[in-house]
C-alpha positions in Angstrom: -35.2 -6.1 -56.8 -35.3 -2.5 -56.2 -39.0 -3.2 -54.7 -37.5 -5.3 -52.2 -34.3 -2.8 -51.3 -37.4 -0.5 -50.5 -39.1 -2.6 -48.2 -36.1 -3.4 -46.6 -35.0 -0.5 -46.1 -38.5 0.6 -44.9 -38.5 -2.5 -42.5 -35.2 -1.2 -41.2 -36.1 2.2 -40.2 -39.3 1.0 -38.6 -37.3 -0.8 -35.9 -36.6 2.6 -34.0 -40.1 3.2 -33.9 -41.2 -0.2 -32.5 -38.4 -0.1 -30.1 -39.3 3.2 -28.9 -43.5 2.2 -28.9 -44.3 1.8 -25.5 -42.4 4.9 -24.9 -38.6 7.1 -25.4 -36.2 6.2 -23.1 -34.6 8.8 -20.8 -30.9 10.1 -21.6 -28.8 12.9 -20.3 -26.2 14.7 -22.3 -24.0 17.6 -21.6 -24.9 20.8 -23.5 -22.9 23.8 -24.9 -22.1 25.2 -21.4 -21.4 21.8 -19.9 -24.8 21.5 -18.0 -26.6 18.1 -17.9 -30.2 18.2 -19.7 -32.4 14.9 -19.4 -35.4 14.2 -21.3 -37.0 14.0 -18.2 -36.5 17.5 -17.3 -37.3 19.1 -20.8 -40.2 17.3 -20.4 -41.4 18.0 -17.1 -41.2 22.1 -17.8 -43.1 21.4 -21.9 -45.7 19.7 -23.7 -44.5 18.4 -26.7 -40.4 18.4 -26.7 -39.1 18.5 -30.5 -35.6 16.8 -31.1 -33.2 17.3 -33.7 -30.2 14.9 -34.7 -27.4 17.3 -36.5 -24.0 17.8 -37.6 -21.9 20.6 -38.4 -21.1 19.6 -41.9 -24.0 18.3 -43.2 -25.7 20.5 -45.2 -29.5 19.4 -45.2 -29.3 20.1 -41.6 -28.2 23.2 -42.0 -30.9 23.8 -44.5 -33.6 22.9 -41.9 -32.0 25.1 -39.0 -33.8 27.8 -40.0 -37.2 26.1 -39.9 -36.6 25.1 -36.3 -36.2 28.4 -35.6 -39.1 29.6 -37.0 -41.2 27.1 -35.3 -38.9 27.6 -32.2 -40.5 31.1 -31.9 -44.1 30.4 -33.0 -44.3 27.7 -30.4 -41.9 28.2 -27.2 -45.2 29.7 -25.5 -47.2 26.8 -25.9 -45.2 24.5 -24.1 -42.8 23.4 -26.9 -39.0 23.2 -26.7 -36.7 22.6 -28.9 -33.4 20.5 -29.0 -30.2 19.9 -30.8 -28.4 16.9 -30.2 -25.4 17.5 -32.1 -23.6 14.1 -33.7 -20.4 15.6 -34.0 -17.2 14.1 -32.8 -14.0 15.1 -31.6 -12.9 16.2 -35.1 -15.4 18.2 -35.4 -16.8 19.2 -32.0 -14.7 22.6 -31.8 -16.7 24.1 -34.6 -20.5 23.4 -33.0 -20.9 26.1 -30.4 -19.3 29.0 -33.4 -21.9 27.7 -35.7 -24.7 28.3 -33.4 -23.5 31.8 -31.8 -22.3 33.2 -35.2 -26.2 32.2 -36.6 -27.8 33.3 -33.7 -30.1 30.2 -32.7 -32.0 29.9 -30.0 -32.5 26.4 -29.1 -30.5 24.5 -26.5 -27.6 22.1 -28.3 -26.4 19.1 -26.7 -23.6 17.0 -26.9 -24.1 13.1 -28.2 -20.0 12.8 -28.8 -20.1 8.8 -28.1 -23.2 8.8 -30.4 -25.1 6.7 -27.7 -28.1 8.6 -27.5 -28.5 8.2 -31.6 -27.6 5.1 -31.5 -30.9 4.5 -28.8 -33.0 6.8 -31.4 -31.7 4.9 -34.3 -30.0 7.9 -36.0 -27.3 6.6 -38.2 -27.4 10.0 -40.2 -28.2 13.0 -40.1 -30.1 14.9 -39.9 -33.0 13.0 -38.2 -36.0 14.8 -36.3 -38.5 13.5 -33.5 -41.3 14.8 -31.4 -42.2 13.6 -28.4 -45.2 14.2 -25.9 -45.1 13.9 -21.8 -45.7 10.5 -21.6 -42.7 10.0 -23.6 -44.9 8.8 -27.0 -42.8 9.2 -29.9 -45.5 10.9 -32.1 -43.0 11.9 -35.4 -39.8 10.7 -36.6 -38.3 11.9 -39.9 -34.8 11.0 -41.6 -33.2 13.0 -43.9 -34.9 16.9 -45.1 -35.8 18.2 -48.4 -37.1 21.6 -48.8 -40.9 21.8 -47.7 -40.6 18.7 -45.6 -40.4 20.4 -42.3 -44.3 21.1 -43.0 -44.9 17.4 -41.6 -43.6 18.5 -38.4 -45.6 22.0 -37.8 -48.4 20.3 -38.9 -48.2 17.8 -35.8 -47.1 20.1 -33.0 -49.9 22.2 -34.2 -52.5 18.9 -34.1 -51.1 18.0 -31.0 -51.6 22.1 -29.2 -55.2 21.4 -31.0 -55.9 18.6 -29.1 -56.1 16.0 -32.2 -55.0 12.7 -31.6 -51.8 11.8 -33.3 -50.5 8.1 -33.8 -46.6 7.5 -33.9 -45.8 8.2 -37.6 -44.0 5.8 -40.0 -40.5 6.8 -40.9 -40.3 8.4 -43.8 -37.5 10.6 -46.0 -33.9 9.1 -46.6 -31.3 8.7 -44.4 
C-alpha cells in the first residue's frame, strides 16, 4: 500500500511537469513596489531565470533563502535572475516586504495573492523551486527543501552556463 501512495503521489507531481513540457506559460504579477514583472521580460534581459514559490511562515523556505542568495550573487553576471513569488495571502501579506528588507535579500519578490500563478506551476506548498531557460523549457522543478538539497539546483544553472544539455527533471522532494 505504501508502494502505491508513492507512485501516486509521484504520478501526481509529474503532471506540472508534462503540462509545462512543451514550454512555461507567461504570467505577470505585481512585485513589492507595485511594478508588473512578466516572465517574458525576466527572460528577455537573462539566460536561465530561477523561480522560487515561498511563504513568510514557512520555515524550510526560510531555510533555503540564504542559498538563493548565495547563488544569487555567484550567478547574476551570467545571465541568471532570481525570483520570489511569494504565496502569501491577505493575512499574511503585511509581513513579506519586512521580512525581505530586515534580511537584506537581493532578489526581486512578487506577489501571487490569488495563488493563480502556483496554481499554473502546480505549487500547492511551499516552498517549491523552478528553473527555466529562454525558450521557456522547464529544466528543474523541486518541492519541499532539506538541508543540502539546494545542491541540485547549482549543479544545473552551472551545467546549463557550461553548455551541457539538461532534460526537464522529475519532481522530486516532498511537498
Amino acid at each position: 500500500m505504501r508502494h502505491l501512495i508513492a507512485l501516486f503521489t509521484a504520478l501526481l507531481f509529474m503532471l506540472p511537469l508534462a503540462a509545462n513540457a512543451a514550454g512555461v506559460s507567461n504570467f505577470e504579477l505585481k512585485n513589492l513596489d507595485g511594478d508588473e514583472v512578466s516572465l517574458k521580460d525576466l527572460l528577455e534581459d537573462n539566460k536561465l531565470v530561477v523561480i522560487d514559490f515561498w511563504q513568510v511562515g514557512c520555515k524550510p523556505c526560510n531555510e533555503l533563502l540564504p542559498h538563493l542568495q548565495e547563488y544569487y550573487n555567484d550567478f547574476k553576471d551570467d545571465g541568471v535572475v532570481f525570483v520570489i513569488i511569494s504565496r502569501d495571502t491577505s493575512l499574511t501579506l503585511p509581513q513579506v516586504e519586512p521580512f525581505f528588507t530586515s534580511n537584506d535579500y537581493s532578489f526581486d519578490v512578487l506577489l501571487d495573492t490569488d495563488l493563480e500563478v502556483s496554481g499554473d506551476f502546480g505549487v500547492k506548498a511551499s516552498p517549491a523551486s523552478f528553473v527555466i531557460d529562454q525558450d521557456r523549457n522547464l529544466l528543474f522543478q523541486h518541492y519541499g527543501y532539506k538541508p543540502g538539497q539546494e545542491e541540485e539546483l547549482k549543479e544545473v544553472i552551472e551545467k546549463f552556463l557550461a553548455g551541457e544539455e539538461i532534460e526537464a527533471q522529475e519532481v522530486e522532494g516532498e511537498e
